[in-house]
Backbone bond lengths (Angstrom), bond angles and torsions (degrees), N, CA, C in turn:
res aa  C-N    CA-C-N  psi(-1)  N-CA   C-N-CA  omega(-1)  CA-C   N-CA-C  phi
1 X - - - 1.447 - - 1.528 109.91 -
2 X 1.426 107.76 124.33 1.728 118.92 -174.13 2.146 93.40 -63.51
3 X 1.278 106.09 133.13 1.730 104.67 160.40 1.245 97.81 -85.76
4 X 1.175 131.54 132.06 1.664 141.67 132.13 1.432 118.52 -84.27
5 X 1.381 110.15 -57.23 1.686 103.24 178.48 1.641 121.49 -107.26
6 X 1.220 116.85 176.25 1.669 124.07 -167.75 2.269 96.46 -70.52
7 X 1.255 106.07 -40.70 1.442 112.27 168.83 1.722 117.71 -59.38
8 X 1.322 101.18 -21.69 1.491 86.24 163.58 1.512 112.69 -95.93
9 X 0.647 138.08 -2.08 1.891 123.12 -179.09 1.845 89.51 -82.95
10 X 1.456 95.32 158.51 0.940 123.11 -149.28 1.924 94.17 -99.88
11 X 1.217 108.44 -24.08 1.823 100.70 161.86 1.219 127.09 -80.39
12 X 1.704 117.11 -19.11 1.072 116.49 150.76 1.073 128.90 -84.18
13 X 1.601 139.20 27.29 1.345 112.31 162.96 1.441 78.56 -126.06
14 X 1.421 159.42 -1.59 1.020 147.48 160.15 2.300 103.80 -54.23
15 X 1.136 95.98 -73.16 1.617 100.96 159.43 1.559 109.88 -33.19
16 X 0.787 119.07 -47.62 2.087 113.61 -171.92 1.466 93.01 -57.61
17 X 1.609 112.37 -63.41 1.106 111.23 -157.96 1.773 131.57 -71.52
18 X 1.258 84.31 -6.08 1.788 111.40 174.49 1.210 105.23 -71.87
19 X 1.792 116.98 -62.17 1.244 161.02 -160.75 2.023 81.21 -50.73
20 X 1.471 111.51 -67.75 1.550 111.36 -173.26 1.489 102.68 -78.89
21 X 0.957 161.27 32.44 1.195 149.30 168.43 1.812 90.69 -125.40
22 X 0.719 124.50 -21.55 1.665 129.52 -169.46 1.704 91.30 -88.71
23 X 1.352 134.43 -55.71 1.355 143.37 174.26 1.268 99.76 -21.92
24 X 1.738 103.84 -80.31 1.503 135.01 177.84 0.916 100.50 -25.12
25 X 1.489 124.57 -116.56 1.655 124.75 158.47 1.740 121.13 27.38
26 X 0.948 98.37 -63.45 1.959 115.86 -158.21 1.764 92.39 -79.59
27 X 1.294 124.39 -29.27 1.443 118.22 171.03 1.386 110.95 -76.17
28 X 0.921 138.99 28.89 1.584 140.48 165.19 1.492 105.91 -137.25
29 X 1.582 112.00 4.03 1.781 87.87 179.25 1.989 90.22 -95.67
30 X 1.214 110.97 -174.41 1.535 142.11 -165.41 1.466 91.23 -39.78
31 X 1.682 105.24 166.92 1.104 102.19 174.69 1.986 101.99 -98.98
32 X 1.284 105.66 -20.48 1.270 117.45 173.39 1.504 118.11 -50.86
33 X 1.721 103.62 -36.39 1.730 105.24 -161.52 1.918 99.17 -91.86
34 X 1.484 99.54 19.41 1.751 100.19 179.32 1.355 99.10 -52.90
35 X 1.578 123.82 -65.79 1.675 120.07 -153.96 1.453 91.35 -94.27
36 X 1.277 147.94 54.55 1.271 143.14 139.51 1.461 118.00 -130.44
37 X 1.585 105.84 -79.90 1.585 111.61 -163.01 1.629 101.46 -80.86
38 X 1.160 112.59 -45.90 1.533 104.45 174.56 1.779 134.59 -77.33
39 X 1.646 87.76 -9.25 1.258 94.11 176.01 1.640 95.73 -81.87
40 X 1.278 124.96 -55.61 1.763 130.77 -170.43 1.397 110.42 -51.03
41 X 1.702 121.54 -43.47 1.502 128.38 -159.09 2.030 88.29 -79.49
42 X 1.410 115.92 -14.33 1.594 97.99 -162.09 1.425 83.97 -105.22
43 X 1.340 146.48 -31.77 1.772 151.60 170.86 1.367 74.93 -37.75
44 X 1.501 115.73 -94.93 0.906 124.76 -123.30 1.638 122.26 -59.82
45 X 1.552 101.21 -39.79 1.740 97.94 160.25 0.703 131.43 -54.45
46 X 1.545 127.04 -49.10 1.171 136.83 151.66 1.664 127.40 -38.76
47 X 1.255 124.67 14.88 1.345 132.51 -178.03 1.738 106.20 -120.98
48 X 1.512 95.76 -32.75 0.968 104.36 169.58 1.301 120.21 -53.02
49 X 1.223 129.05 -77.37 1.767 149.66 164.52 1.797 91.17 -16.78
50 X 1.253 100.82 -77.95 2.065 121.22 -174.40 1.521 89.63 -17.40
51 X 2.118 106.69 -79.07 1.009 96.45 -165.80 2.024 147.18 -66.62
52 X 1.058 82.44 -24.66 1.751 89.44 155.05 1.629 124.72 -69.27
53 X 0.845 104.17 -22.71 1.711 118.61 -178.56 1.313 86.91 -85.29
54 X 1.500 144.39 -55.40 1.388 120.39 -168.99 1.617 116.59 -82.47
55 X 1.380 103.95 -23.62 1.795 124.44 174.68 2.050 94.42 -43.69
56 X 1.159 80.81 -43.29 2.286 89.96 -160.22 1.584 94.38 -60.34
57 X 1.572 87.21 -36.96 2.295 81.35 -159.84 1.113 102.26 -84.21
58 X 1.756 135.32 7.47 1.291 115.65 -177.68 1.740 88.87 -148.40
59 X 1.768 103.03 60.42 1.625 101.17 164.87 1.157 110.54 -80.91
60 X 1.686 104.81 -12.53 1.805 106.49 -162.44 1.847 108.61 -61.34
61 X 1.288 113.42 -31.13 1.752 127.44 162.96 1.570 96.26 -92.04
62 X 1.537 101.45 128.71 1.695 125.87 -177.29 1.601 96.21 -76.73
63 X 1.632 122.77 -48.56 1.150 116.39 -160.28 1.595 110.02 -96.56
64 X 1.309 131.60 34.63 1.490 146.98 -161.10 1.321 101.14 -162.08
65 X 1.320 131.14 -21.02 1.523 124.82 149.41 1.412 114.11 -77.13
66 X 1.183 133.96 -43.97 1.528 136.85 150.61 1.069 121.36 -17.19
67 X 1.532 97.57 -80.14 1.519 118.05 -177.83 1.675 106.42 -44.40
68 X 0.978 130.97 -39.11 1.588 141.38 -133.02 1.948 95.94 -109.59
69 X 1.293 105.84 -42.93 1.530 123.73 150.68 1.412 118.38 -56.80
70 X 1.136 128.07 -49.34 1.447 131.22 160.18 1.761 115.12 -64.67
71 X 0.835 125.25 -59.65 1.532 109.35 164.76 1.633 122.11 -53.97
72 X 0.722 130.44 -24.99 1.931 146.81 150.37 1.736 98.12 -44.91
73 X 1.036 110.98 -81.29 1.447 122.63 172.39 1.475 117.91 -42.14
74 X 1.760 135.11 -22.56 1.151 115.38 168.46 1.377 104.27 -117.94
75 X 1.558 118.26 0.71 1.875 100.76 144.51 1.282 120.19 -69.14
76 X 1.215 114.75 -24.41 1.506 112.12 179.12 1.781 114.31 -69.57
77 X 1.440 104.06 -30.62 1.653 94.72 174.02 1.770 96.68 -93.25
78 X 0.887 123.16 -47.46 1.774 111.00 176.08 2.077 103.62 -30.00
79 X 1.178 102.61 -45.76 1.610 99.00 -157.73 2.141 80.05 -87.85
80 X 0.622 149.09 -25.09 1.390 125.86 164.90 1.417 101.90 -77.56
81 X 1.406 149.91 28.13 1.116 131.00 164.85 1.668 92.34 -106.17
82 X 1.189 111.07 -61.94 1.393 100.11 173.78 1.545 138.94 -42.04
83 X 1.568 107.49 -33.36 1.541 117.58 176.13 1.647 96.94 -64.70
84 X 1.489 121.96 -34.02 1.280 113.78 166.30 1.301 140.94 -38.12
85 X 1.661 91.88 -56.92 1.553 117.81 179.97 1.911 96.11 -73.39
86 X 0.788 119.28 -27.99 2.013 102.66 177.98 0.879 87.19 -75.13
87 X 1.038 149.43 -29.13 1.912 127.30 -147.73 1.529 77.41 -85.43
88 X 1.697 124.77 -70.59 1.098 137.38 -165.27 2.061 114.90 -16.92
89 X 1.817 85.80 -58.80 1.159 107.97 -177.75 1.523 118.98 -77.04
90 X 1.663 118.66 -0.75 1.525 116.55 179.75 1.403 113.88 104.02
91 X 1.394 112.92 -20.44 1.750 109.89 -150.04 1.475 96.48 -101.12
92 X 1.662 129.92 10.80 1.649 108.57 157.73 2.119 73.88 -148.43
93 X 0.851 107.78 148.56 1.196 123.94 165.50 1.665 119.52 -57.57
94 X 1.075 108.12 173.95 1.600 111.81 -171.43 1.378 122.81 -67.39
95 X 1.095 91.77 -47.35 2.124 117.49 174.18 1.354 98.16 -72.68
96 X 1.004 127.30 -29.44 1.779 100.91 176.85 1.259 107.13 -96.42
97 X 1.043 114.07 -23.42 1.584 100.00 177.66 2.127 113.10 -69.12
98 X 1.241 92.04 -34.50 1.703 109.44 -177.13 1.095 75.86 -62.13
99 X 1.755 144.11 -82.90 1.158 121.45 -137.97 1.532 124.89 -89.75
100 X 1.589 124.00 -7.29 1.048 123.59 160.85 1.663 105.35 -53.51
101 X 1.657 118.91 -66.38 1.295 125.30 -175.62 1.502 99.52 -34.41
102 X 1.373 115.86 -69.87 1.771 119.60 -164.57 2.134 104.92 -43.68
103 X 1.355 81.95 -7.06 2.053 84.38 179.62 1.166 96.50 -96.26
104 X 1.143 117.54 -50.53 1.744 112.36 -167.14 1.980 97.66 -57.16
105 X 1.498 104.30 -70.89 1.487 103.25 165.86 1.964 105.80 2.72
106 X 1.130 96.87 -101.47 1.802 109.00 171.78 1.482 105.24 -22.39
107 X 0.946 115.30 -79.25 1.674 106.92 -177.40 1.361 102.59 -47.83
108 X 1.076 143.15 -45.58 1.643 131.16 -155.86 1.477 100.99 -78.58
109 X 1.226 122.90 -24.56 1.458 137.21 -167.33 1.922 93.01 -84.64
110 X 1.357 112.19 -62.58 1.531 111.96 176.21 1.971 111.14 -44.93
111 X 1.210 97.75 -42.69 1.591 107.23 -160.93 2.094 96.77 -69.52
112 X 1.223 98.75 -51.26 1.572 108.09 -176.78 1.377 110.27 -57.95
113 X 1.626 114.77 -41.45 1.860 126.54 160.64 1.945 104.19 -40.72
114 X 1.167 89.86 -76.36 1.564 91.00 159.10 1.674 144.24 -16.75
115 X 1.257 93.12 -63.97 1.680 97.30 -172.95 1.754 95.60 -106.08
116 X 1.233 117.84 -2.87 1.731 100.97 164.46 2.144 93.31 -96.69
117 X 1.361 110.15 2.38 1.733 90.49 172.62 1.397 111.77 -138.88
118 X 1.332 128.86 53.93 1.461 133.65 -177.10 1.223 127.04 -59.26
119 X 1.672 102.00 -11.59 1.684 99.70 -176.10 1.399 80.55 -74.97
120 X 1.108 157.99 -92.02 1.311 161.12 -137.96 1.253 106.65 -40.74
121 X 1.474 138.34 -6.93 1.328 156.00 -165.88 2.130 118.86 -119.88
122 X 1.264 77.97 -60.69 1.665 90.86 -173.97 1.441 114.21 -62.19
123 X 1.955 104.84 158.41 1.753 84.88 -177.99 1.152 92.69 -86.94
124 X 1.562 123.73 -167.83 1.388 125.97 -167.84 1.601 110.33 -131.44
125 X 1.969 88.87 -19.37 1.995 85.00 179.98 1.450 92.09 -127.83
126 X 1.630 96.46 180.00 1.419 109.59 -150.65 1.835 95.66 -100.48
127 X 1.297 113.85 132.25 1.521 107.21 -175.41 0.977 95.09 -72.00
């Protein structure tokens, strides 16, 4: 299957679907942890998605699709630090937090595939 857009690769819709299950989740923690933990754990997935979506629109620069892949890659461990801290704090249990993380894992592993192989990514001619 030809990719044309950032919604077709397959780390971004793995991320979407994290991205909504993390939403879910975050409406049952405190009403207190709105402007902190639930505000950061929903940024932060959500940065994730952003940054691959902007990585795609600017493959035409090798070292700004990288870069842009690498910031993807440390929302993705920022938002497993937080799934940490809920578990920590009670508000998602242990196993979901292990297994959301064990998803992000996969994405960070796809994203790092990525920015160690960009020719396979970048365009190559000049529109």
């Amino acid at each position: 299957m030809k990719i044309q857009y950032h919604w077709d690769l397959n780390v971004y819709k793995s991320a979407t679907d994290i991205r909504s299950r993390i939403f879910k989740l975050s409406n049952s923690f405190p009403r207190e942890e709105l402007f902190s933990l639930t505000n950061q754990i929903r940024r932060s997935s959500r940065a994730v998605c952003a940054q691959i979506a902007e990585a795609w629109g600017r493959r035409i620069y090798k070292d700004d699709f990288v870069n842009r892949l690498n910031l993807a890659e440390s929302e993705a461990r920022e938002t497993q630090s937080w799934l940490e801290t809920s578990a920590e704090c009670n508000y998602i249990t242990t196993e979901t937090s292990k297994d959301l993380s064990g998803n992000y894992h996969e994405i960070i592993g796809q994203l790092i595939q990525m920015e160690n192989h960009p020719e396979k990514w970048v365009i190559k001619k000049n529109r």
